[in-house]
MARDO-470413 format. One line per 5 residues: their letters; for each residue z, y, x of C-alpha. Coordinates in nm, 2 decimals. Last residue first. Example, Ala and Ser with C-alpha at 12.3 -4.5 7.8 and 13.67 -1.06 7.14 Angstrom:
REM MARDO-470413
sa) 0.71/-0.11/1.37 | 0.78/-0.45/1.23
REM end
This chain:
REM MARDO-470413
xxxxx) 0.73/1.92/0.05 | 0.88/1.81/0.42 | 1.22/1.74/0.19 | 1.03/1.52/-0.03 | 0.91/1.31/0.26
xxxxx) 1.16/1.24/0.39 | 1.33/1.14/0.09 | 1.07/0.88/0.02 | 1.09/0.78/0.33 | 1.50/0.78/0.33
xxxxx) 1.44/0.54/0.00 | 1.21/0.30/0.11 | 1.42/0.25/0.44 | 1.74/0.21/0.22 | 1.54/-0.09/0.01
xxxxx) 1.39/-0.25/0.33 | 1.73/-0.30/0.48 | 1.84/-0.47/0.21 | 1.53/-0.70/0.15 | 1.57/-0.79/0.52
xxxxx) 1.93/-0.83/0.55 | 1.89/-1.13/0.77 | 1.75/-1.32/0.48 | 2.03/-1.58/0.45 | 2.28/-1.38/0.61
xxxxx) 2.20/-1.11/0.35 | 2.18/-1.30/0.01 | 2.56/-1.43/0.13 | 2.70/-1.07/0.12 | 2.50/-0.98/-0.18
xxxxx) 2.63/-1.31/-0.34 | 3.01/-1.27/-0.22 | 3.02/-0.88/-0.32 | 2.87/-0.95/-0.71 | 3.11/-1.22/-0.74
xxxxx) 3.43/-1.07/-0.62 | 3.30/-0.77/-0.78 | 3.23/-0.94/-1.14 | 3.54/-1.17/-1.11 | 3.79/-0.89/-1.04
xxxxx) 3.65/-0.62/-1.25 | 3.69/-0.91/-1.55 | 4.04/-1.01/-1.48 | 4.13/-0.62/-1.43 | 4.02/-0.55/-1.81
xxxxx) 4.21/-0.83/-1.97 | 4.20/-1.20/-2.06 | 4.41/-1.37/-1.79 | 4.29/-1.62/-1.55 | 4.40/-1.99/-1.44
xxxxx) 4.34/-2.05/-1.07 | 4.20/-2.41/-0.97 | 3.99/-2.44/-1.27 | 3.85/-2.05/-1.23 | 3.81/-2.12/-0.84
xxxxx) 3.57/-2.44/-0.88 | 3.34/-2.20/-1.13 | 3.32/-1.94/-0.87 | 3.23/-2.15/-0.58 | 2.95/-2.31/-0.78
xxxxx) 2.86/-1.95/-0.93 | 2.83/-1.83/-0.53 | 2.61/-2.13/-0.40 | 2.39/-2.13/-0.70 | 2.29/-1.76/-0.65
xxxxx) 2.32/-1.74/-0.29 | 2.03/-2.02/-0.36 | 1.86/-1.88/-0.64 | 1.85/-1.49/-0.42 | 1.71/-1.68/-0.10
xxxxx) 1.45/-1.88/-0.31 | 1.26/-1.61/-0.53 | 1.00/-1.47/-0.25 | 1.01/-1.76/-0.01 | 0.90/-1.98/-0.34
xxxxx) 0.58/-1.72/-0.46 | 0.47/-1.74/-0.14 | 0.47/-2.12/-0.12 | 0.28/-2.14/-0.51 | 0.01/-1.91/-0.31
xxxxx) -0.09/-1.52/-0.41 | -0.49/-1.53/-0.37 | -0.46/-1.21/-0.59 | -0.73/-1.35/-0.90 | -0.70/-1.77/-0.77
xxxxx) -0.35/-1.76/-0.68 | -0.25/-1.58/-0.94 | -0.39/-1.77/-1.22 | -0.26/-2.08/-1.05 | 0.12/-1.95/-1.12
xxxxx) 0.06/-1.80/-1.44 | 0.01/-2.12/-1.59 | 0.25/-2.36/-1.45 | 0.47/-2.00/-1.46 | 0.45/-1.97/-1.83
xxxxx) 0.66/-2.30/-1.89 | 0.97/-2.07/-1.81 | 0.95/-1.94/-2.19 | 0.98/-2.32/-2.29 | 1.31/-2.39/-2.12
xxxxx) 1.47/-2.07/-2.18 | 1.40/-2.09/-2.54 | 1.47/-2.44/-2.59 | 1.83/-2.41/-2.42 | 1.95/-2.12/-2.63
xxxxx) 1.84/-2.28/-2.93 | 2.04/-2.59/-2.83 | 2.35/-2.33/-2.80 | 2.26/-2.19/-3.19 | 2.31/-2.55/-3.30
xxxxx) 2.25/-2.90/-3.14 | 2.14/-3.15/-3.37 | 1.97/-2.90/-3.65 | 1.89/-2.64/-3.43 | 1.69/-2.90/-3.18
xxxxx) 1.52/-3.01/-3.46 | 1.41/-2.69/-3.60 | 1.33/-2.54/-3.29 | 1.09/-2.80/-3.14 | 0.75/-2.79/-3.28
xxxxx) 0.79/-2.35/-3.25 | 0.90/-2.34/-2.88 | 0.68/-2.59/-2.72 | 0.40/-2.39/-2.93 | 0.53/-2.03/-2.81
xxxxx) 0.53/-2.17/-2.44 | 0.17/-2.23/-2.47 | 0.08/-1.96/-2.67 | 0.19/-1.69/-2.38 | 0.08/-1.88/-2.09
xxxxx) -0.28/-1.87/-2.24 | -0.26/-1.53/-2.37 | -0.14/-1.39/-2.04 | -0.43/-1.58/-1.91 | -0.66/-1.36/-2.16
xxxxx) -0.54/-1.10/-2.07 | -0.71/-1.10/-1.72 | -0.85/-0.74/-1.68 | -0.70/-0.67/-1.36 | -0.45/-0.47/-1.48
xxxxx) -0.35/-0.75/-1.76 | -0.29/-0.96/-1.50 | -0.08/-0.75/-1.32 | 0.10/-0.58/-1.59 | 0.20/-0.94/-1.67
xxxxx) 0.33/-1.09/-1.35 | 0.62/-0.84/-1.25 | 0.81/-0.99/-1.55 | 0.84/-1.33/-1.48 | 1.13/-1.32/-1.28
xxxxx) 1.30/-1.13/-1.54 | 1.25/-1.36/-1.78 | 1.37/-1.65/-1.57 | 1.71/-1.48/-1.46 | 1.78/-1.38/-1.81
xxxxx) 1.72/-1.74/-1.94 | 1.99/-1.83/-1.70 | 2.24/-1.59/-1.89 | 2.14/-1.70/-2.20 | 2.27/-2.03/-2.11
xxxxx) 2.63/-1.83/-2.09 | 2.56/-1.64/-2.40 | 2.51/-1.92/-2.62 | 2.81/-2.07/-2.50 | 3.01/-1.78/-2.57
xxxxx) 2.89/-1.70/-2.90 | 3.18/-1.83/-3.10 | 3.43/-1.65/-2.89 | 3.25/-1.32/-3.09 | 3.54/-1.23/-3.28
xxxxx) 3.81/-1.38/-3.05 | 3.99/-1.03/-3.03 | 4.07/-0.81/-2.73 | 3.82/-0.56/-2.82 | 3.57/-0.84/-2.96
xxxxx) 3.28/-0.68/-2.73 | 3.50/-0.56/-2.39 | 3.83/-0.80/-2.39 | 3.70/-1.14/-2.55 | 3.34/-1.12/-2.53
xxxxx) 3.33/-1.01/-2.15 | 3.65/-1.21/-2.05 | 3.44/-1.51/-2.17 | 3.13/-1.41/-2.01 | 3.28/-1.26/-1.66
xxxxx) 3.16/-1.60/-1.47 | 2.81/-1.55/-1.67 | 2.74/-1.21/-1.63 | 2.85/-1.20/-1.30 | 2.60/-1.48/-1.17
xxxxx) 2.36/-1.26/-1.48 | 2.33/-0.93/-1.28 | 2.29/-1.08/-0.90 | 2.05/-1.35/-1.01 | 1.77/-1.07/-1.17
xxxxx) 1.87/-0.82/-0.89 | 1.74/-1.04/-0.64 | 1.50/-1.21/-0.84 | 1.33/-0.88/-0.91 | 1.39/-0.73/-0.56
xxxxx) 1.14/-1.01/-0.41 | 0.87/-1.03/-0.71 | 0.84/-0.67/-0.64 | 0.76/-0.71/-0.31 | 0.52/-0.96/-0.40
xxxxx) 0.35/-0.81/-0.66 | 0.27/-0.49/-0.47 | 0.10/-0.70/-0.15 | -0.11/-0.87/-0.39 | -0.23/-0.54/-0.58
xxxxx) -0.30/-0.41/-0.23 | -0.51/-0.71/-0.13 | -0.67/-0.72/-0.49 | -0.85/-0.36/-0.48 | -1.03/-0.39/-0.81
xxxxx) -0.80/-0.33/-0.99 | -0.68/0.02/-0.83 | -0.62/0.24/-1.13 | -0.51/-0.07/-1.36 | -0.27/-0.11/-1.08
xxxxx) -0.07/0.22/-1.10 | -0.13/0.21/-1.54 | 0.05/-0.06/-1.51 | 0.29/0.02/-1.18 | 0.47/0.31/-1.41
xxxxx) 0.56/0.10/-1.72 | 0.62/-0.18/-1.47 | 0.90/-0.03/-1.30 | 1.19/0.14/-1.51 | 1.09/-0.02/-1.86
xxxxx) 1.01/-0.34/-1.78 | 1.26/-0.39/-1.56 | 1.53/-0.24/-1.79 | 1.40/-0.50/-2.05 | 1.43/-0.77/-1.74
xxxxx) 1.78/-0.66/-1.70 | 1.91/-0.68/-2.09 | 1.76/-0.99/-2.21 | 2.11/-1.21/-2.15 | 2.26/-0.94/-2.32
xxxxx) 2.01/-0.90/-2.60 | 2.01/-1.31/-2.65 | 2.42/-1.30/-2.67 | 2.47/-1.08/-2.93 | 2.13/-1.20/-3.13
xxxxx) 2.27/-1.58/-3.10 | 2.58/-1.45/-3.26 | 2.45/-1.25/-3.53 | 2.22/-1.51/-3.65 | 2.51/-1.74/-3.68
xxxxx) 2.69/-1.47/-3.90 | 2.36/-1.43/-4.06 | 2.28/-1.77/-4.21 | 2.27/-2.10/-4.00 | 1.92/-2.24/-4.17
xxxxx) 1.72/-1.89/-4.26 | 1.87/-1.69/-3.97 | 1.89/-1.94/-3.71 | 1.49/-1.98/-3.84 | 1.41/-1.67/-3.80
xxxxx) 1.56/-1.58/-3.50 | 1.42/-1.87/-3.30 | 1.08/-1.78/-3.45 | 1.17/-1.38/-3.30 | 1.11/-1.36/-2.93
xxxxx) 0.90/-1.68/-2.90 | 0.67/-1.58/-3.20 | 0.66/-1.21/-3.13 | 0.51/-1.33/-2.80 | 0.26/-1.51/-2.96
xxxxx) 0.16/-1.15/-3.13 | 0.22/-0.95/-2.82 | -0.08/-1.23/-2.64 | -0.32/-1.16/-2.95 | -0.29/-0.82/-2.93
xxxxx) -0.33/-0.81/-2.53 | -0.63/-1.03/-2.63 | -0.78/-0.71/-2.92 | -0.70/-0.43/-2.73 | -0.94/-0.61/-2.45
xxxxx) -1.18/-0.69/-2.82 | -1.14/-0.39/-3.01 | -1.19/-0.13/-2.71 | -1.52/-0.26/-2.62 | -1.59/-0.30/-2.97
xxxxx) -1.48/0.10/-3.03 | -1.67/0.20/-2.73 | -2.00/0.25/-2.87 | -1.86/0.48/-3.09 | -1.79/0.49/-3.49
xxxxx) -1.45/0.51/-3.69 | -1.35/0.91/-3.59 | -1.05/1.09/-3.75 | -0.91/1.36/-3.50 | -0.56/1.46/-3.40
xxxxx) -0.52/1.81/-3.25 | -0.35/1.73/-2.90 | 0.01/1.83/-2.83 | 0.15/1.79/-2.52 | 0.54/1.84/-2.49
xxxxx) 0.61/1.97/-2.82 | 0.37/1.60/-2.96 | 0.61/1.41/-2.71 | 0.90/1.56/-2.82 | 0.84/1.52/-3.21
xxxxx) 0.78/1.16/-3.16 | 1.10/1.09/-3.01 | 1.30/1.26/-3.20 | 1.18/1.04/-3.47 | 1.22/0.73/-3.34
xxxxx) 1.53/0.80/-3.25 | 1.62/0.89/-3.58 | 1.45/0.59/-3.75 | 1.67/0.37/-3.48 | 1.99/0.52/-3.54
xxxxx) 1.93/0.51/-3.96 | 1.87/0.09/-3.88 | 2.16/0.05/-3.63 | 2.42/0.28/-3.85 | 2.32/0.12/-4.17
xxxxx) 2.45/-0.23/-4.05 | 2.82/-0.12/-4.11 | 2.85/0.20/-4.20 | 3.24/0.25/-4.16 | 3.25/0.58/-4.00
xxxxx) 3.32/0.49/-3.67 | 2.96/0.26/-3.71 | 2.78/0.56/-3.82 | 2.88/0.81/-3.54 | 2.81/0.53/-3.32
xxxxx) 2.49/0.49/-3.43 | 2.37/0.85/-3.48 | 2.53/0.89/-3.11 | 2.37/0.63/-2.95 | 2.05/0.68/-3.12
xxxxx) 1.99/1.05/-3.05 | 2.09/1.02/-2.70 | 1.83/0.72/-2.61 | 1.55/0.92/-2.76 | 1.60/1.21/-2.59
xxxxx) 1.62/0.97/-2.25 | 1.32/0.80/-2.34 | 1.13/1.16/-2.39 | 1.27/1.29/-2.09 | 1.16/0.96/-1.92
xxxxx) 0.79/1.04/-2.06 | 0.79/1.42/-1.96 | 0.88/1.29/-1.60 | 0.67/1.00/-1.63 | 0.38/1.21/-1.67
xxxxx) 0.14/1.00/-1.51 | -0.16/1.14/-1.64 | -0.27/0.78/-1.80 | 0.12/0.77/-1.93 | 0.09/1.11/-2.05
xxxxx) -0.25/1.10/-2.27 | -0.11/0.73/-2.40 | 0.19/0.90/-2.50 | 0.04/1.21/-2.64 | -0.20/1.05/-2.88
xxxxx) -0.01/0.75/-3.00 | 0.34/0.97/-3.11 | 0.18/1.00/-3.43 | 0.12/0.61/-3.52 | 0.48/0.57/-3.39
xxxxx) 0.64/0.77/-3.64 | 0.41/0.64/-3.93 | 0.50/0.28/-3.78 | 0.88/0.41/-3.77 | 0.92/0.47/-4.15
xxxxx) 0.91/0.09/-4.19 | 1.30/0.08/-4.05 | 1.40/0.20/-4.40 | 1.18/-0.03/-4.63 | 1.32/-0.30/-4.41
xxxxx) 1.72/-0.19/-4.47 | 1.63/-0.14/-4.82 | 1.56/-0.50/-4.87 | 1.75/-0.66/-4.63 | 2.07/-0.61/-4.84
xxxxx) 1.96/-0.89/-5.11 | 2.01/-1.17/-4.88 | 1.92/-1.51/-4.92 | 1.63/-1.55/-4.60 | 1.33/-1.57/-4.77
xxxxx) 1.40/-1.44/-5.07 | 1.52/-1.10/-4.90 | 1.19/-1.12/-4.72 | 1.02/-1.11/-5.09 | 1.19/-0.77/-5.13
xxxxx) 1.05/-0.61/-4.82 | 0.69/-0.68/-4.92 | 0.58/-0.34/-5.06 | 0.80/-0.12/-4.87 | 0.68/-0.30/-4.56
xxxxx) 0.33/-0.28/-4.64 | 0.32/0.08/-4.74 | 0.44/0.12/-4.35 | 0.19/-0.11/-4.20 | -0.10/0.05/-4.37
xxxxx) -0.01/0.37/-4.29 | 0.05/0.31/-3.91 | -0.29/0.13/-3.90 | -0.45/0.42/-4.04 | -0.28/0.59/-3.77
xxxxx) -0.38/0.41/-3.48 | -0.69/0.32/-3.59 | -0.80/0.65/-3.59 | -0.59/0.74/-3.28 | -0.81/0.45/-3.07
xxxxx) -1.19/0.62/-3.24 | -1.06/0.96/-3.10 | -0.95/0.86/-2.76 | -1.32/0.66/-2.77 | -1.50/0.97/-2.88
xxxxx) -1.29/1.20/-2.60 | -1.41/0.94/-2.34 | -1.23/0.72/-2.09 | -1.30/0.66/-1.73 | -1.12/0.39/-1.54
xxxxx) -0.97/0.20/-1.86 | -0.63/0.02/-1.88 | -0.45/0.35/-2.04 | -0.66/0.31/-2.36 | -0.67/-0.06/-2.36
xxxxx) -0.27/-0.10/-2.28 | -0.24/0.18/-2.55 | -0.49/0.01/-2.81 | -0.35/-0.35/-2.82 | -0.35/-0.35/-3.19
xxxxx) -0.10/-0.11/-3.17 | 0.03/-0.18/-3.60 | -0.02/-0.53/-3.55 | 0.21/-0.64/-3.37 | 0.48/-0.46/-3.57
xxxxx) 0.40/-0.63/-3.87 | 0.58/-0.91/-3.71 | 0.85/-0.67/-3.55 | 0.95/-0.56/-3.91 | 0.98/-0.93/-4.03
xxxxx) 1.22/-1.00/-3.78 | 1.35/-0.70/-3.77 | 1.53/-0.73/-4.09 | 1.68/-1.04/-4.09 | 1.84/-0.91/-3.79
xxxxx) 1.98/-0.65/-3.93 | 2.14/-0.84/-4.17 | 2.27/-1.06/-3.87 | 2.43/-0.78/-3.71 | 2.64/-0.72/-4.02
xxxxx) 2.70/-1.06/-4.05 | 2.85/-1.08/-3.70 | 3.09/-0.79/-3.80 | 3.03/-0.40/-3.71 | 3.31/-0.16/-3.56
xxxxx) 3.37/-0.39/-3.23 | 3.04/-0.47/-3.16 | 2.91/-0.13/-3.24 | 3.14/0.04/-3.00 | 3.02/-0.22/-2.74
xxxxx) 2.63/-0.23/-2.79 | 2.65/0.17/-2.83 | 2.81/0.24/-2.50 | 2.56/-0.03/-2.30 | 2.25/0.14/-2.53
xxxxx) 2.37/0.46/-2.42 | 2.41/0.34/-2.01 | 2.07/0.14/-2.04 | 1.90/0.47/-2.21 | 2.06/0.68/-1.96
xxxxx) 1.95/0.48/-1.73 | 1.56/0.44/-1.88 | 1.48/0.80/-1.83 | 1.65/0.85/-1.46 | 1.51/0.48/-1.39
xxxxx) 1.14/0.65/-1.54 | 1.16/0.91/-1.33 | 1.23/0.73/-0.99 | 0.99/0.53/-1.08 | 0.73/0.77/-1.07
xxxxx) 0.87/0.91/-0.75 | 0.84/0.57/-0.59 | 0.45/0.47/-0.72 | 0.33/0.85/-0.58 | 0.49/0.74/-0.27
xxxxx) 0.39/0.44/-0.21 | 0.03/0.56/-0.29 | 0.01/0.85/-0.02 | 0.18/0.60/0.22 | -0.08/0.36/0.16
x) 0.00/0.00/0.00
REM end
């Protein structure tokens, strides 16, 4: 990667980790307050919910942002023919939810849903006018105006949520938080760059558009069905206090490779899709990234998993055993967090290079493990077989995405090993240790038993992750940074 282009890629992420912080550290706040002001039932209304809202969800992009900010040179007519869609897709959507929101409350028993989906189906017009200036941003690189817009965003929810959930709201302080949010949102990005919307439906890029929107549709639409089949059917068979737990502990074990996503690859897609067709540097890119991905992927969920029962006792349940029943879940959700976020640097880069259609591929194939084996597997072995089924079938991506590398970026299965294995085996080394102490020396459930465990075992791993690599990736990460200060300061 060149100096000029290092660079460019650092500062860029360094606004979006100011934009997405604040929007881990209000998300962390609101995560807490409402897990100790709302009951499982109340999360698992909400999750009945989203469900079906994220299913009409997939359709209401259509795969147009990644195909707008994917191509080289882009047109006015073709902007223009993307925002028509856009928004009559937006309208659509929304009249749709309205419409069908009381036939999900027959699907899953519960009569609440109804208004909560007609609520949340104000964001597809929200999002429908937010299309023009994100996509104009992200393809300028704005990630300055776009982190202030996350950060906004972020504020607006925490506080409407919390505010709600104090008050005694129950489920309606996550679905009004989100609308708000949403809302602020939208009217940031339009202050910030406002374009005059248009209405076009013909061009002689709308097929071209159609069919690469189109695949990446087609790979968020399998996706829905490994991020929300599992939902739906805990919800329909175990009810919502089961659906509450599993969601509790699936959004924690989730939580770092959604802050990837959001601090790195949201600035390297558009990055890579600029410089496709140099495969060398795109190689190079992925591999570093690979490298601080699994470190900080292991790192997180090792403490995650020996703080777990402290966690859900003394920070979620507030000293209570309200969410004890999610403990197991949680723990195996843990590994599936290490996976995910592993697997994360590998989809901007095949879509970048104009290979959706592998991301498709690895996509359906560990959606249709997923979807023959869920009901059985929740009917002998509960919400923590769920947990297993869904870690073990999203990690069946790499046997395809694996190859596909290798072939498009000539990045080989031994590379892709040296890059995870140091972090895996500090990893497994420091959780074994870990689990041996907690028989040998009984803990208590408080605040200072949990600080203890996550910096004894964050210290040990980072400590042992170094002799292994000779401090390599450590030494690398505070040479990255004095550059990019350097450099800065010469400006």
């Amino acid at each position: 990667m060149s100096p000029d282009l290092r660079e460019k890629t650092v500062t860029n992420i360094a606004y979006s980790a100011i934009g997405k912080g604040v929007s881990v550290v209000a998300s962390v706040a609101t995560s807490i307050v409402l897990a100790r002001y709302l009951s499982a039932r109340d999360f698992g209304i909400y999750g009945f919910a989203v469900i079906f809202i994220t299913f009409l969800a997939q359709f209401s992009d259509f795969g147009l942002s990644a195909a707008v900010v994917q191509r080289k040179d882009l047109s006015r007519e073709s902007l223009t023919v993307a925002f028509t869609i856009r928004f009559l897709l937006g309208v659509v959507l929304c009249a749709l939810a309205f419409v069908l929101a009381p036939f999900v409350s027959i699907v899953f028993e519960s009569h609440e849903v109804v208004r909560v989906v007609q609520v949340l189906g104000i964001t597809f017009l929200t999002g429908a006018l937010s299309f023009l200036p994100q996509t104009q941003l992200t393809r300028g690189a704005r990630f300055d105006l776009l982190s202030a817009s996350q950060s906004i965003s972020s504020i607006v929810n925490a506080a409407v949520a919390i505010a709600l959930a104090v008050a005694g709201k129950g489920y309606w302080s996550i679905v009004v938080a989100i609308v708000a949010s949403a809302m602020a949102s939208a009217v940031f990005v339009n202050a910030v760059h406002w374009e005059r919307p248009r209405f076009h439906l013909k061009g002689d890029d709308l097929s071209e558009l159609i069919s690469f929107g189109g695949k990446v549709f087609l790979s968020g639409l399998v996706m829905f069905s490994i991020f929300s089949f599992d939902n739906a059917v805990v919800g329909a068979i175990g009810g919502a206090q089961a659906l509450g737990y599993y969601s509790l502990a699936f959004s924690w074990g989730s939580i770092l490779s959604g802050l990837l996503q959001g601090v790195v690859l949201n600035v390297l897609f558009p990055m890579l899709s600029s410089i496709q067709n140099d495969r060398r540097t795109i190689r190079k890119i992925y591999l570093e990234l690979l490298e601080y991905a699994a470190f900080f992927a292991v790192l997180l969920h090792i403490c995650l998993f020996w703080g777990a029962n402290e966690f859900l006792r003394v920070v979620l349940g507030h000293g209570s055993d309200k969410w004890a029943p999610a403990l197991g879940t949680f723990r195996i959700m843990c590994l599936y967090g290490i996976i995910s976020t592993i697997l994360v640097p590998v989809g901007p880069v095949i879509v970048a290079i104009g290979k959706a259609d592998v991301q498709l591929k690895a996509i359906a194939s560990a959606s249709l493990i997923q979807t023959l084996l869920l009901y059985p597997v929740f009917r002998f072995w509960g919400i923590e077989g769920v947990a297993v089924l869904v870690t073990a079938s999203y990690g069946t991506q790499f046997l395809i995405y694996l190859p596909a590398i290798g072939a498009e970026i000539d990045v080989r299965i031994v590379e892709f090993v040296q890059a995870v294995a140091r972090p895996i085996i500090a990893g497994f080394v420091v959780i074994s240790l870990a689990l041996v102490l907690s028989d040998i020396v009984p803990s208590r459930m408080n605040w200072a038993t949990l600080v203890v465990k996550v910096s004894l075992c964050g210290v040990s791993f980072i400590i042992l992750h170094g002799l292994i690599g000779k401090w390599r990736l450590e030494k690398g990460v505070i040479a990255l940074i004095m550059t990019a200060a350097q450099r800065r300061t010469v400006r």
